[in-house]
C-alpha positions as protocol buffer text, in pm:
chain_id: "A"
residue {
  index: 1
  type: UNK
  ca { x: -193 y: 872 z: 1295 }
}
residue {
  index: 2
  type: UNK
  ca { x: -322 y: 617 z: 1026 }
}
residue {
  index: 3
  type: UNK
  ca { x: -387 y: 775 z: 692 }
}
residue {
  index: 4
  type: UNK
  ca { x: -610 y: 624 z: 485 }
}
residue {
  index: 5
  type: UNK
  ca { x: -635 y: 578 z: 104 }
}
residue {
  index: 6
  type: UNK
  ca { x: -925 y: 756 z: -86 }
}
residue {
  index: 7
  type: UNK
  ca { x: -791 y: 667 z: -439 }
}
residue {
  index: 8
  type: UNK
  ca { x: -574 y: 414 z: -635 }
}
residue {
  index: 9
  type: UNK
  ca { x: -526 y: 363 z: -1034 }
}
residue {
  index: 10
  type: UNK
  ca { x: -343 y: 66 z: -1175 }
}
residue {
  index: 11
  type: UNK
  ca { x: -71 y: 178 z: -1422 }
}
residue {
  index: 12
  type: UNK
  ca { x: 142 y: 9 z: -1645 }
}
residue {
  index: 13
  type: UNK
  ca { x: 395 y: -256 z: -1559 }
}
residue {
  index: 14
  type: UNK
  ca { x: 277 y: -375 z: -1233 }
}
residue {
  index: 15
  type: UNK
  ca { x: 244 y: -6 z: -1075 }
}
residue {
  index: 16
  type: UNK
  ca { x: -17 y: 185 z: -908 }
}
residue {
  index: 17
  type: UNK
  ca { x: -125 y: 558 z: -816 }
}
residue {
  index: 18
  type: UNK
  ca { x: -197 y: 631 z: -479 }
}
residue {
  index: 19
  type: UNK
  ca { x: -336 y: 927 z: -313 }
}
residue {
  index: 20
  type: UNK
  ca { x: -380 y: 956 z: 38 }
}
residue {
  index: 21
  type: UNK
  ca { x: -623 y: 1146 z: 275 }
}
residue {
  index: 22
  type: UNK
  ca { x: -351 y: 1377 z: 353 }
}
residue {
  index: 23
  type: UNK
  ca { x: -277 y: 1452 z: 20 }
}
residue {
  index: 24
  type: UNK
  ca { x: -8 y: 1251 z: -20 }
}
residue {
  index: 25
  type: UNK
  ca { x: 25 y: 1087 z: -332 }
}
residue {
  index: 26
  type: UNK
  ca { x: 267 y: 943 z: -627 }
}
residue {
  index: 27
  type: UNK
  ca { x: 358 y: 575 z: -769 }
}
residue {
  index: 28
  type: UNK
  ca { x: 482 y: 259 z: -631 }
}
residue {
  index: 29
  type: UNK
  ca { x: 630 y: -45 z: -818 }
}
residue {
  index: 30
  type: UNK
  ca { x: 475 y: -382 z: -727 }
}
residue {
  index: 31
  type: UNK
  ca { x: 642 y: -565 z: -983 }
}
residue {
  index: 32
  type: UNK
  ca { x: 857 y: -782 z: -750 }
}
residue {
  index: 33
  type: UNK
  ca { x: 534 y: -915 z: -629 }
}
residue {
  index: 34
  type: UNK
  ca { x: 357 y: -1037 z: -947 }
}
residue {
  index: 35
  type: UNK
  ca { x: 349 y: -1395 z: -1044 }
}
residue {
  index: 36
  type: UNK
  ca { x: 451 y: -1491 z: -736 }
}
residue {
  index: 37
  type: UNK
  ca { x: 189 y: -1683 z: -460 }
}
residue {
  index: 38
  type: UNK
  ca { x: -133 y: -1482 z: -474 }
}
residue {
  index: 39
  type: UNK
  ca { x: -20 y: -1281 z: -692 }
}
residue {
  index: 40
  type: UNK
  ca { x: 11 y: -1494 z: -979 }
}
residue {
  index: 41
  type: UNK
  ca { x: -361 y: -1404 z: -1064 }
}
residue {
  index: 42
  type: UNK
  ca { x: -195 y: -1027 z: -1212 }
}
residue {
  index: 43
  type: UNK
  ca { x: -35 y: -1283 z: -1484 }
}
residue {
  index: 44
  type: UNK
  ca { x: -339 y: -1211 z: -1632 }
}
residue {
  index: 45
  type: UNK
  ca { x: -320 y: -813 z: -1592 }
}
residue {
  index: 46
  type: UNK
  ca { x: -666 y: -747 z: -1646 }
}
residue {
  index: 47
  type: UNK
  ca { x: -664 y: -879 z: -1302 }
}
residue {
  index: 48
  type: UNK
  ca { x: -426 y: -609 z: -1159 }
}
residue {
  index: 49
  type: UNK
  ca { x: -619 y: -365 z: -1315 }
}
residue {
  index: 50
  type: UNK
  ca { x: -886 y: -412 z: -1116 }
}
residue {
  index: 51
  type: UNK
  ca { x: -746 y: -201 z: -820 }
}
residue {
  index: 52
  type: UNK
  ca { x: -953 y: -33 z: -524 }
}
residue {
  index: 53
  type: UNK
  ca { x: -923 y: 99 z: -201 }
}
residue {
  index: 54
  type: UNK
  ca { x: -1164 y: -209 z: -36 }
}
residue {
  index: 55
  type: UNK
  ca { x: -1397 y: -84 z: 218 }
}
residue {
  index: 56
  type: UNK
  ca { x: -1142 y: -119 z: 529 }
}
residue {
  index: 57
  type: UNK
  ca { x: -908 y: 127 z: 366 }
}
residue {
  index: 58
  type: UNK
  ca { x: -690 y: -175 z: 267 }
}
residue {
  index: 59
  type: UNK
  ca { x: -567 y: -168 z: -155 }
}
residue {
  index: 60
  type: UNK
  ca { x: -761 y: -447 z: -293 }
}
residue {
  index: 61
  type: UNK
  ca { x: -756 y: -678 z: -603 }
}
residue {
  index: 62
  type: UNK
  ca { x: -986 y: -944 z: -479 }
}
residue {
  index: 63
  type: UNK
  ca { x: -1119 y: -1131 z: -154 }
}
residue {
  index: 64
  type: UNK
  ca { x: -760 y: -1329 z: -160 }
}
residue {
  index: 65
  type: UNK
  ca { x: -533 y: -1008 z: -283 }
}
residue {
  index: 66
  type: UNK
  ca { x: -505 y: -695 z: -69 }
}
residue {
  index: 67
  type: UNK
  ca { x: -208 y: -472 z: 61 }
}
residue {
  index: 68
  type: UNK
  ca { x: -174 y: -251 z: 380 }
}
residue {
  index: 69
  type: UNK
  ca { x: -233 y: 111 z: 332 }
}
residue {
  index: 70
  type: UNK
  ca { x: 8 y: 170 z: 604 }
}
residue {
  index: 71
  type: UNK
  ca { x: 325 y: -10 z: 417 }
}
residue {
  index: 72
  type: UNK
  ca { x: 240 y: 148 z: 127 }
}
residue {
  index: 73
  type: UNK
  ca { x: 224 y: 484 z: 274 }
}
residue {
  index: 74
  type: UNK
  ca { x: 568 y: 399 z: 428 }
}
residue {
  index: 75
  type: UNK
  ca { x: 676 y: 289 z: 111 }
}
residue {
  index: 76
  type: UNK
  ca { x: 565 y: 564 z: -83 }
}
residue {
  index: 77
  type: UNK
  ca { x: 661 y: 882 z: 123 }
}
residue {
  index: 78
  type: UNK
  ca { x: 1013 y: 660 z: 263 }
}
residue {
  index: 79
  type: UNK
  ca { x: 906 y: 671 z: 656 }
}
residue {
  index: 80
  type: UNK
  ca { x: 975 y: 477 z: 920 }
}
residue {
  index: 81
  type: UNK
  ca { x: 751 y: 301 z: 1099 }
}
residue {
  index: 82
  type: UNK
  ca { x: 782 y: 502 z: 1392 }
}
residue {
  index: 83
  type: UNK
  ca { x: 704 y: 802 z: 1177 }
}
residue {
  index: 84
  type: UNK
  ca { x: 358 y: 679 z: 1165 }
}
residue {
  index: 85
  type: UNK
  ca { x: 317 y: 519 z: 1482 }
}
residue {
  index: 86
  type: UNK
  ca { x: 491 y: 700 z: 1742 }
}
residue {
  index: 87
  type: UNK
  ca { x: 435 y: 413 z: 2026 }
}
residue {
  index: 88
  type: UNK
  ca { x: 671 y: 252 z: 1831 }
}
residue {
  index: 89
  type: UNK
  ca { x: 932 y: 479 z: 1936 }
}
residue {
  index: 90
  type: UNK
  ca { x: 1164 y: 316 z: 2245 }
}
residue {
  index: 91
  type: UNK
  ca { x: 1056 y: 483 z: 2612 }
}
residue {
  index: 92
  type: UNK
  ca { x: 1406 y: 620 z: 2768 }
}
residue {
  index: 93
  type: UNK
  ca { x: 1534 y: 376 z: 3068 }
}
residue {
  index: 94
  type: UNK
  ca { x: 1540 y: 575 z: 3381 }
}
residue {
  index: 95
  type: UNK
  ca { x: 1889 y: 529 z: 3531 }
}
């Protein structure tokens, strides 16, 4: 099941708005990220507003900044990985 992005709004203080093709949506904090790396370019934060789902469903800055939908989704709605993969889950040993 991959659920993909269909709209994303910078907010103040290094967070965005998400919403999700499966209505899903709400806030998540990327402020441990900026000024570090890549992400030093949001030091100037007309830069961070400049948020959009890219055209691979990936949450995009620039061609050098983007974020995986899918970890954000995690992040946002507290799943597990598994949750969204479900091959992820451990097969049973037969004994």
């Amino acid at each position: 099941m991959l659920v993909k992005p269909i709209e994303v709004k910078a907010l103040d203080d290094y967070r965005i708005w998400l919403k999700y093709a499966d209505g899903v949506d709400g806030e998540v904090d990327l402020s441990n990220l900026a000024g570090k790396g890549v992400f030093s370019k949001w030091n100037n934060y007309s830069e961070f507003q400049k948020v959009h789902v890219g055209s691979h469903g990936a949450i995009t800055w620039c061609d050098e900044i983007d974020l995986c939908p899918d970890s954000i989704y995690l992040k946002l709605t507290g799943k597990a990985p598994q949750d969204l993969f479900p091959a992820l889950h451990p097969k049973p040993i037969d004994a």
